[in-house]
GUROVEX-644173 format. One line per 10 residues: number of its first residue (from 1); their letters; for each residue x, y, z of N, C-alpha, C. Coordinates in Angstrom, 1 decimal, padded with zeros to 4 digits. Example, Ala and Ser with C-alpha at 12.3 -4.5 7.8 and 13.67 -1.06 7.14 Angstrom:
GUROVEX-644173
1 = AS = 013.2 -005.7 007.8 012.3 -004.5 007.8 013.2 -003.3 007.8  012.8 -002.2 007.1 013.7 -001.1 007.1 012.9 000.0 007.9
end
This chain:
GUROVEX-644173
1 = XXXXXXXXXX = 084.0 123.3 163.3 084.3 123.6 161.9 085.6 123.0 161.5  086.6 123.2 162.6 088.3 122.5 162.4 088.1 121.2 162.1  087.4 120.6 163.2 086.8 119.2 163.2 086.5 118.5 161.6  085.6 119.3 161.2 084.7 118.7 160.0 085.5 118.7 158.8  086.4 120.4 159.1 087.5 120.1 157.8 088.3 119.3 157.4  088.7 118.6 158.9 090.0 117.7 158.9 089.2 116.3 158.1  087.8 115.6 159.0 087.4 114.3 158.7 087.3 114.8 156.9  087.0 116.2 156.3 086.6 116.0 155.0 087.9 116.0 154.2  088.6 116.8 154.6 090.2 116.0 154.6 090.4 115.1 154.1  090.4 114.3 155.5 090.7 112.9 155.8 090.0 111.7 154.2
11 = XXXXXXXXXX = 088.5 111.8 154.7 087.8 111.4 153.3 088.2 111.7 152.0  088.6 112.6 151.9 089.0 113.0 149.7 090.3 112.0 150.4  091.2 112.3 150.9 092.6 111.8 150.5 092.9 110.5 150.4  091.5 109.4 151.3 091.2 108.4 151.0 090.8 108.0 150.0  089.5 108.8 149.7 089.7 108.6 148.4 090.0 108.4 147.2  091.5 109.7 147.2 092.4 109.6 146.3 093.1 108.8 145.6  093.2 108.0 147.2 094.2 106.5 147.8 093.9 105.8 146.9  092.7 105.5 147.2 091.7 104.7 146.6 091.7 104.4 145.1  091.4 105.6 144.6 090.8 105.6 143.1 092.8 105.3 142.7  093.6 105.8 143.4 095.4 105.9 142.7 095.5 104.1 143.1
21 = XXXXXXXXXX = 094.8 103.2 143.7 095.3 101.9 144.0 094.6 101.0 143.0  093.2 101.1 142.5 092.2 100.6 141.5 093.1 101.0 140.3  093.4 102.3 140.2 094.0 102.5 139.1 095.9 101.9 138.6  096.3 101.0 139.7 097.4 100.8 139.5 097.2 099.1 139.8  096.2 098.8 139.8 095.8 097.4 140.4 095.1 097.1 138.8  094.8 097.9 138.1 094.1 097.5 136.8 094.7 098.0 135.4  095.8 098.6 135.5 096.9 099.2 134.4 097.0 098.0 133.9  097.5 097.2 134.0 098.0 096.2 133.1 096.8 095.4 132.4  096.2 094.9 133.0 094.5 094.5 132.3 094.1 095.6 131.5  094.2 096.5 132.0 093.3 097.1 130.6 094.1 097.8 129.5
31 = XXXXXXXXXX = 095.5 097.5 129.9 096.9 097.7 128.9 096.7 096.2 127.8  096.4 095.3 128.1 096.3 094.0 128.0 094.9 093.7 127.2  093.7 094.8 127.2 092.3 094.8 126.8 092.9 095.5 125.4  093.3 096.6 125.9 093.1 097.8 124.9 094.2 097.1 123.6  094.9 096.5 123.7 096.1 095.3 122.7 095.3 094.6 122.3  094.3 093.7 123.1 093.8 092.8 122.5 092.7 093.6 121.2  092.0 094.6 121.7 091.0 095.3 120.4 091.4 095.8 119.7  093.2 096.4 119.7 093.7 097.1 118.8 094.2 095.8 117.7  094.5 094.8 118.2 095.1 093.6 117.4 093.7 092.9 116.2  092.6 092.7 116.8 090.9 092.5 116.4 091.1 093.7 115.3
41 = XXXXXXXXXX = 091.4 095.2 115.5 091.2 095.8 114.6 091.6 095.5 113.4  093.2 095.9 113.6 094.0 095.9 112.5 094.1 094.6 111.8  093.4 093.2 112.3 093.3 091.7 111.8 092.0 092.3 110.7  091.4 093.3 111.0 090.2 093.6 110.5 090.6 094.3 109.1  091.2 095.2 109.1 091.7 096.0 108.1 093.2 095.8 107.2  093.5 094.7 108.0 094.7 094.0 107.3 094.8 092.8 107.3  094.2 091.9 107.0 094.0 090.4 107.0 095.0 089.7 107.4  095.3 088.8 108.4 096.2 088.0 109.0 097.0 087.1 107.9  096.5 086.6 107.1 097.1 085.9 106.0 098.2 086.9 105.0  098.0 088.1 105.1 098.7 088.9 103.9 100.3 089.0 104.6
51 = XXXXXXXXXX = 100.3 088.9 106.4 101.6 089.5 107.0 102.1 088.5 107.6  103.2 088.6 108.1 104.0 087.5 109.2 104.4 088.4 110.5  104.0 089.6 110.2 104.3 090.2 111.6 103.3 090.8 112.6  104.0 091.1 113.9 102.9 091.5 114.3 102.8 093.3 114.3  101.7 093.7 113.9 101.3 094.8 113.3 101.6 095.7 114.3  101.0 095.1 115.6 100.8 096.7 116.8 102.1 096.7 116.9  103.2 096.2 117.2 104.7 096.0 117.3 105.5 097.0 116.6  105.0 097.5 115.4 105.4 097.5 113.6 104.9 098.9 113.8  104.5 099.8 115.0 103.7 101.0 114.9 105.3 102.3 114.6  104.6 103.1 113.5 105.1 104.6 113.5 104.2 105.6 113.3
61 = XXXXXXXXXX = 104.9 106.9 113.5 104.0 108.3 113.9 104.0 108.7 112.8  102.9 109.4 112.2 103.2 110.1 110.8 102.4 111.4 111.0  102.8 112.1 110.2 102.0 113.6 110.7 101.8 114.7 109.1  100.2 114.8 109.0 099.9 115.6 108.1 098.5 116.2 108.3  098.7 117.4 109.1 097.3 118.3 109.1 096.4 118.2 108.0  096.5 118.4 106.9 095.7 118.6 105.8 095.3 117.1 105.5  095.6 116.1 104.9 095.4 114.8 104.7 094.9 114.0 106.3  095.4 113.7 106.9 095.0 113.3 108.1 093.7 113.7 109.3  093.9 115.0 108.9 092.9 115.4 109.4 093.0 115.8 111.2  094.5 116.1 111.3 094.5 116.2 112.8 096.3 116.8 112.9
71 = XXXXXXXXXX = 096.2 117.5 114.0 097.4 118.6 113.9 098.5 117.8 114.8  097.8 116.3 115.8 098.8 115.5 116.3 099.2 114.2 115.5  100.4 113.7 115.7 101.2 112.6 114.5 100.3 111.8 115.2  100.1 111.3 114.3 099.2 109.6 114.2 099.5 108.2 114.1  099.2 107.1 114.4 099.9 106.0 114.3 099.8 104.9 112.9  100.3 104.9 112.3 100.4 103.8 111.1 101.0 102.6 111.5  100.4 101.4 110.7 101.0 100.1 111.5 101.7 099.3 110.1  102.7 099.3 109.9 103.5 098.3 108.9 103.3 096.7 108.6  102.6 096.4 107.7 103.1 094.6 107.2 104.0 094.4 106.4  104.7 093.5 107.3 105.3 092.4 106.3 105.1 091.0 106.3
81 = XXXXXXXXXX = 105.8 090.4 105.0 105.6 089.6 104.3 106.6 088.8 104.3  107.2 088.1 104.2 109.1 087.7 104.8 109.9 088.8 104.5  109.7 089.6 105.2 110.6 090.6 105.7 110.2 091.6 104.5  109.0 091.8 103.6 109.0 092.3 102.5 107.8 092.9 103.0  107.9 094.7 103.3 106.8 095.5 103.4 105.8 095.2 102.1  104.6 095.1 102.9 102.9 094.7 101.7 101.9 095.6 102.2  101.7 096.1 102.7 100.5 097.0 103.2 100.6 097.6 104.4  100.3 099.3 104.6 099.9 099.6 105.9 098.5 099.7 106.4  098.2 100.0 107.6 097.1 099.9 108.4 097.6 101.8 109.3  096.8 102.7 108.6 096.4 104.3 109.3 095.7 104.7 109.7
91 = XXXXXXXXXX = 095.9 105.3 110.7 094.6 106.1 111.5 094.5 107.7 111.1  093.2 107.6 111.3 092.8 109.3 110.4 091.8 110.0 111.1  091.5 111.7 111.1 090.4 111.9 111.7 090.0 112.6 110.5  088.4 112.4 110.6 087.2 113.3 109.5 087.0 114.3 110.4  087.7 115.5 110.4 087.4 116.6 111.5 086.2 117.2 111.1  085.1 116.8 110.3 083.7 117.4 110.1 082.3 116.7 110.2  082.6 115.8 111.4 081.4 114.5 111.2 080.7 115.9 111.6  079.5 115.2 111.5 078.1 116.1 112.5 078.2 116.3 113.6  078.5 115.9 114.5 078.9 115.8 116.0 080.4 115.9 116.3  081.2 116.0 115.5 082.7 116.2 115.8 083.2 115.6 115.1
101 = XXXXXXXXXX = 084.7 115.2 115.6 085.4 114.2 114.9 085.0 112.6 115.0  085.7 112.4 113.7 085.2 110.9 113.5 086.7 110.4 113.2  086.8 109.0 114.1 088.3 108.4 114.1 088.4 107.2 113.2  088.9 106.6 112.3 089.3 106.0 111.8 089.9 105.2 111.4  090.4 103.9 110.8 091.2 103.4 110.3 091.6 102.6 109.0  092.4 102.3 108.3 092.3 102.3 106.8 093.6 101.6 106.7  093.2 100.2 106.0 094.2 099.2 105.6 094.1 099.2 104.1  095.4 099.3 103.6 095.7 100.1 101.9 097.2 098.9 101.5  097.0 098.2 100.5 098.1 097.7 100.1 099.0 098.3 099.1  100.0 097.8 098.3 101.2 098.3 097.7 100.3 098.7 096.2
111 = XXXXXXXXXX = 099.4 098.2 096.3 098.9 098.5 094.7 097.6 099.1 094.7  097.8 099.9 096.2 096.7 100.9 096.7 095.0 100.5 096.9  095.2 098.8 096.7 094.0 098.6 097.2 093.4 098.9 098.3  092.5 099.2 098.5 091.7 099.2 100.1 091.4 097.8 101.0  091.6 097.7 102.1 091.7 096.0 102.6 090.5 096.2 103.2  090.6 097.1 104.0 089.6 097.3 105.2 089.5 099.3 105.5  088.4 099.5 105.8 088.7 100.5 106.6 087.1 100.3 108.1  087.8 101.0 109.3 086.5 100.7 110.3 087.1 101.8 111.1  085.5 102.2 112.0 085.5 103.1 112.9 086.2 102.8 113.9  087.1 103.9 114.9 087.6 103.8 116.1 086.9 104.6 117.1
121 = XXXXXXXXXX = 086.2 105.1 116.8 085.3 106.6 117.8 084.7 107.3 116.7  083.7 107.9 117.7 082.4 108.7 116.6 081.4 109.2 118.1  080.7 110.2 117.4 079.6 110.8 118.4 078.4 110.8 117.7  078.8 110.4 116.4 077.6 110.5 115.4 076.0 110.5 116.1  075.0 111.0 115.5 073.5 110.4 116.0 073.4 109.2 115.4  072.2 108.5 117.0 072.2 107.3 116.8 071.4 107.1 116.1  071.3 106.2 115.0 070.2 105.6 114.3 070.0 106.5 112.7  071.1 107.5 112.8 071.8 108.1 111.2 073.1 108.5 111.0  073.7 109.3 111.8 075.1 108.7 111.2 075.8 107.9 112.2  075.3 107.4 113.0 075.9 105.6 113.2 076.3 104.7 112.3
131 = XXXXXXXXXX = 076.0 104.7 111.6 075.5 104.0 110.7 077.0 103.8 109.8  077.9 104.6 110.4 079.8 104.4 110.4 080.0 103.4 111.3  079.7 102.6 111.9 079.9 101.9 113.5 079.5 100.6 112.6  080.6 099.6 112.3 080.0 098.3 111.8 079.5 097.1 112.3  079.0 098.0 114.1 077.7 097.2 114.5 076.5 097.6 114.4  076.6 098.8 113.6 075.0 099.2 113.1 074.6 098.7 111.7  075.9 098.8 111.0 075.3 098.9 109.4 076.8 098.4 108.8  076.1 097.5 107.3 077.9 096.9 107.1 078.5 098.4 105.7  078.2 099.9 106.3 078.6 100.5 105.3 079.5 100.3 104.9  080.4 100.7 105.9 081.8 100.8 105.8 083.0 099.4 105.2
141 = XXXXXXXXXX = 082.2 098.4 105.0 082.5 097.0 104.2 082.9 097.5 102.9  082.4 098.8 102.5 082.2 098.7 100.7 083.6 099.4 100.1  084.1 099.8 101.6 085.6 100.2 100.6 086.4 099.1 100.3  086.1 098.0 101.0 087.4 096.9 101.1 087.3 096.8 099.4  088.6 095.9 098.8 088.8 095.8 097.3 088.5 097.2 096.4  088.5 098.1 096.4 088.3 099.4 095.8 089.9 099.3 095.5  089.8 100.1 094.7 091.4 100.9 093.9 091.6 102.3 094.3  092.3 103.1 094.6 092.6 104.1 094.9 093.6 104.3 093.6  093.1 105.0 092.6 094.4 105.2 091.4 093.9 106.6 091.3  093.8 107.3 090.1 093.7 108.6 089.5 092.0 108.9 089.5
151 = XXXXXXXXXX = 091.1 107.9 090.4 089.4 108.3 090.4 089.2 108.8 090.9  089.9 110.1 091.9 089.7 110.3 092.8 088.1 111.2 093.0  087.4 111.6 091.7 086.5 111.9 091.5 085.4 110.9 092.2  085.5 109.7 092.4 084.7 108.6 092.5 084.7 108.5 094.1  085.5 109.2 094.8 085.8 108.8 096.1 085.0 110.3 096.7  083.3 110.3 096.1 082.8 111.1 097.1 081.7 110.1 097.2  080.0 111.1 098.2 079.5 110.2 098.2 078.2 110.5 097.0  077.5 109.5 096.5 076.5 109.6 095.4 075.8 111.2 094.8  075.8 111.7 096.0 075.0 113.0 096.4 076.2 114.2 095.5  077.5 113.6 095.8 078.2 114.9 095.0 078.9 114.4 093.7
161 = XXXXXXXXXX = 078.3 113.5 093.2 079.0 112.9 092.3 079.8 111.4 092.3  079.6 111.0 093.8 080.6 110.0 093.9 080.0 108.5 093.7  080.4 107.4 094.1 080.5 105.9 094.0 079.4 105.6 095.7  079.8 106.3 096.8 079.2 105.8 097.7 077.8 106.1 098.1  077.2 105.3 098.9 075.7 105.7 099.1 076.0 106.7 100.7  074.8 107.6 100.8 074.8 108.7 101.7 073.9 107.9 102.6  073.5 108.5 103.9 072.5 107.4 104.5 071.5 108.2 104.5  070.1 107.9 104.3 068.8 108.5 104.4 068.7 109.2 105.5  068.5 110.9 105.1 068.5 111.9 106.0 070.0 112.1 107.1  070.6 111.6 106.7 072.6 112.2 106.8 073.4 112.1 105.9
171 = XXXXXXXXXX = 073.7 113.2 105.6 074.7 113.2 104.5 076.4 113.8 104.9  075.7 114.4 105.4 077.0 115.2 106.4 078.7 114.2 106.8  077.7 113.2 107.5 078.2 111.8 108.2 079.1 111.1 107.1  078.5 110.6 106.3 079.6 109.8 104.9 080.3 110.7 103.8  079.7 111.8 103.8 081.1 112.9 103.3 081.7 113.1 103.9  081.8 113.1 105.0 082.8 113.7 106.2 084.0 112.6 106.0  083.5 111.0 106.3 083.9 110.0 106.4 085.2 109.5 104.4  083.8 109.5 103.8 084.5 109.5 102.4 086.1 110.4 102.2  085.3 111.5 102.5 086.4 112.3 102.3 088.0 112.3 102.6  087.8 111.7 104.4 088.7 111.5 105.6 090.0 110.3 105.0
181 = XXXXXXXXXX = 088.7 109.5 104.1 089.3 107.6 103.6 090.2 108.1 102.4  089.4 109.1 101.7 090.2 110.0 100.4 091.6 110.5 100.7  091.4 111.5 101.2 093.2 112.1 102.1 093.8 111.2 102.6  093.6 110.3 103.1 094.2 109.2 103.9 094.9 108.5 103.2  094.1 107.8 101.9 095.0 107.1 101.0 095.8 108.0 100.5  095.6 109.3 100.1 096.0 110.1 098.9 097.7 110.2 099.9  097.6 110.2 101.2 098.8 110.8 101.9 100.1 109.3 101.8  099.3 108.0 101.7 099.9 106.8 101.8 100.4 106.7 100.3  099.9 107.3 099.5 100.1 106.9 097.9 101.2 107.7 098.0  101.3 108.8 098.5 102.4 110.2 098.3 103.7 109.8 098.8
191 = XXXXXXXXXX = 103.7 108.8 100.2 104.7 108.5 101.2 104.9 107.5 101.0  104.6 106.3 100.7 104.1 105.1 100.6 105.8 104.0 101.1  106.8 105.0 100.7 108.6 104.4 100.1 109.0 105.2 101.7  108.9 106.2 101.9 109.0 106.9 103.1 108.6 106.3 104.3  107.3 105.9 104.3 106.8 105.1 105.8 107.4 103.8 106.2  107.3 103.5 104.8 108.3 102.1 105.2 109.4 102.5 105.9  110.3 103.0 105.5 111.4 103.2 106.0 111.9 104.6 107.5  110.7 104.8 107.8 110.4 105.7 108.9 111.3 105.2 109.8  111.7 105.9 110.9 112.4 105.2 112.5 111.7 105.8 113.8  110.4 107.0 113.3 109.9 107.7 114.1 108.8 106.3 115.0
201 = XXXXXXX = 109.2 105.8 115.9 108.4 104.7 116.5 107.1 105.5 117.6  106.4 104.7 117.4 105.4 105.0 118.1 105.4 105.2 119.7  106.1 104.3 120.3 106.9 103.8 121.5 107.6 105.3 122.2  108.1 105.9 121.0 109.1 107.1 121.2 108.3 108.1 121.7  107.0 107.9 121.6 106.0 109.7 121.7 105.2 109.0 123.1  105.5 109.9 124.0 104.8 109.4 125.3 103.8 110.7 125.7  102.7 111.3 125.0 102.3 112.4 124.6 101.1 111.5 125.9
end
């Protein structure tokens, strides 16, 4: 029995070894992956032509339960233009998808246009509210060029009155989402002179 405990011992702590050397043999690669799709994003939601900087670089923490949709500070990413703030790029959660939270992100310029917004995570069901994932469906394309001014009536989806289409047999899913894109801007319109000038860096929160 001494015997068997020690070799089973022996084995987990190898193991440990193991999985702690894969894991420190691959930090940088996938520190290096995870840069590369966060940069793909934000090129997505903030167009490379509009900035001269580099956006992931440019990151600050902002924090608003109600608007945001999440009780931890979040990362917003700053453009500039020759040294002249033009748009940010936010992350937001829809804490009411169908399946949980839905993660987000949402590129908004100075005159509150919408550039981009695209999914970062979802649990959605496949093949109806996926359909937030813009390798299923180009929904989420239809915010880009929108206005965010005083319509805020318009920023639901068809089903309650609003501008967007719901998806056949989920509705749950794009109000959740609508809504999420709604507080989001509404929190950037409110701050807009304040973020810029934030010093809370993203770098600084090692959560």
């Amino acid at each position: 029995m001494i015997k068997n405990g020690l070799l089973l011992g022996l084995f987990a702590l190898c193991c440990t070894g193991l999985v702690a050397l894969v894991n420190a043999l691959t930090y940088d690669t996938i520190a290096m992956q995870e840069q590369k799709q966060l940069t793909e994003t934000l090129t997505q939601v903030i167009p490379h032509e509009l900035h001269d900087n580099a956006l992931f670089e440019q990151c600050i923490l902002v924090h608003s339960p109600e608007l945001l949709g999440s009780k931890k500070a979040l990362p917003a990413y700053l453009a500039y233009k020759n040294q002249q703030p033009v748009a940010i790029a936010i992350e937001a959660i829809a804490p009411d998808g169908y399946n949980g939270e839905i993660k987000l992100i949402i590129g908004v310029d100075n005159s509150s246009q919408v550039l981009g917004v695209r999914t970062l995570s979802h649990q959605e069901t496949p093949g109806l509210g996926d359909k937030i994932d813009l390798r299923k469906s180009d929904w989420v394309t239809h915010f880009s060029g929108l206005f965010f001014k005083d319509n805020t009536d318009l920023w639901k989806v068809k089903k309650d009155g609003g501008q967007f289409d719901q998806f056949t047999g989920a509705t749950i899913t794009p109000r959740a989402y609508v809504n999420a894109v709604s507080k989001a801007l509404t929190f950037v319109k409110q701050n807009r002179k304040v973020l810029y000038q934030s010093h809370v860096k993203c770098e600084d929160n090692h959560e």
